[in-house]
N, C-alpha and C positions, 0 to 999 in steps of 0.2 A: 228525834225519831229515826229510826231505823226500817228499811224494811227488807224481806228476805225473799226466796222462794222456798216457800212452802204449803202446807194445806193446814189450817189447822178447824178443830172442834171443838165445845164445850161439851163435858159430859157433868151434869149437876153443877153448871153454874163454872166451873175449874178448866181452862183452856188445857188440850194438848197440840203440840207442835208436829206435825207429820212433815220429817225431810228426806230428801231422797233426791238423787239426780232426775231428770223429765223420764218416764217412763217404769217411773222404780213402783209405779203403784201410790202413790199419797191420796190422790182424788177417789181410786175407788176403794181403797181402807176408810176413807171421808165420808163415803156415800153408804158403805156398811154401817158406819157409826148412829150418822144419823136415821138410817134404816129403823134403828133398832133405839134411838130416841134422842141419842146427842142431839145438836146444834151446831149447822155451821155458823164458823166465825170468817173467816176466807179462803178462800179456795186456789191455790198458783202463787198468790202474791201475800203476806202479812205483815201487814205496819206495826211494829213494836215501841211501846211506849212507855218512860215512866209511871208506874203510880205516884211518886212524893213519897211511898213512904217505904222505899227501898224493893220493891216491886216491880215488875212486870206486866203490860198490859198486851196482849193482841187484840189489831181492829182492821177491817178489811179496809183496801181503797176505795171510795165511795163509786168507781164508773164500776167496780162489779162486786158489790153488796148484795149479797141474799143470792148469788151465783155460783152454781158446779159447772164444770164439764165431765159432763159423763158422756164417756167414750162409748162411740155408737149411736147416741142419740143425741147429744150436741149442747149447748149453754143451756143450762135449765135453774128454775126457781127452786129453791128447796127451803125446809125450815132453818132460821138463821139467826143472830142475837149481832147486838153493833159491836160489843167487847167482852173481853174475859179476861179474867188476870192467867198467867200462865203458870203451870202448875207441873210440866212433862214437857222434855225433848224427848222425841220418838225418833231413831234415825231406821230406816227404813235399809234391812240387807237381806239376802236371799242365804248366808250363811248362817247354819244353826247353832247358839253351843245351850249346852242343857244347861249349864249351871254359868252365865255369863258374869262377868264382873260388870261393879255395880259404877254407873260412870256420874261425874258431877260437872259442869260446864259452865264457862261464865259467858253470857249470852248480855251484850246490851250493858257489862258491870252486873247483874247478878247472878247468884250460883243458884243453877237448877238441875234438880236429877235429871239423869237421861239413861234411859234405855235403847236395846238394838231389837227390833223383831222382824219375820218376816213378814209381811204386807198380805201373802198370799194365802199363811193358813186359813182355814177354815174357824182356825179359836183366834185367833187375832184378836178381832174386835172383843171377843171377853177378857182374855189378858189383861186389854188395855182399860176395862172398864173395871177389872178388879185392882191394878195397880192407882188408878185415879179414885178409884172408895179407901185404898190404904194411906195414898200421901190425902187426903180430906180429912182422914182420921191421925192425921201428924204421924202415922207410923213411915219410917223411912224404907227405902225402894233396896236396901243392902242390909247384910248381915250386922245386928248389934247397932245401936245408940254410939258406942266408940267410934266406927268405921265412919257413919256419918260425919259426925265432928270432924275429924282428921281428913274428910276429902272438904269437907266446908274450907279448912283453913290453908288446904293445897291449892285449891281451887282463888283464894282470897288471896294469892301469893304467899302464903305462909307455911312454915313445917310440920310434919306430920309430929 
């Protein structure tokens, strides 16, 4: 087991991973999510775990399960699930580029897409809710089925 700082959420069941240095905005992109019907999984802190079947799990620490901090009004209850497999790195920057390149990461031994957005726009939370409907639907988060492959095996220490 591993764990990180970060915030993460289930959106249909699929964990995304919200990171960011303290301040960058994770908890209130968290609190958006679930606004609008995600699931927290945890909030500051997330314990990363094997599935067995080559997998990724996020699951909160049990002293603050089913907790946000939401800034201005303090530790509060919100809706929450114990685990999700992980499905998105999200790294959280306040720089924009239209057309980003497509990142792959190996978190824990496995490779997971990641993307960069800003925390603050206002579409955020749809972004992120349309890229978690396309990797649900096996369509990958970068140009081509090719591109895919070839960061899978860069990522897996191998050549493009």
């Amino acid at each position: 087991m591993a764990q990180i700082h970060a915030s993460c959420v289930a959106v249909d069941g699929l964990a995304l991973l919200l990171r960011g240095p303290s301040g960058a905005g994770k908890s209130d992109l968290a609190l958006r999510l679930v606004d609008e019907g995600a699931r927290l999984v945890a909030d500051d802190r997330v314990d990363l775990l094997s599935d067995g079947q080559g997998g990724l799990m996020a699951r909160c620490p049990q002293a603050i399960s089913g907790l946000m901090e939401v800034r201005g009004l303090g530790v509060l209850p919100v809706p929450s699930v114990d685990t999700a497999p992980v499905a998105l790195i999200v790294d959280l920057e306040t720089d924009d580029e239209r057309l980003p390149q497509p990142g792959l990461e190996m978190l824990a031994g496995v490779a997971l897409p990641r993307i960069r957005v800003n925390p603050f726009h206002a579409s955020t939370p749809a972004k992120l809710r349309l890229a978690m409907a396309a990797l649900s639907r096996g369509w990958p988060l970068v140009p081509g089925e090719g591109a895919w492959r070839r960061m899978v095996a860069i990522a897996a220490g191998g050549q493009a």
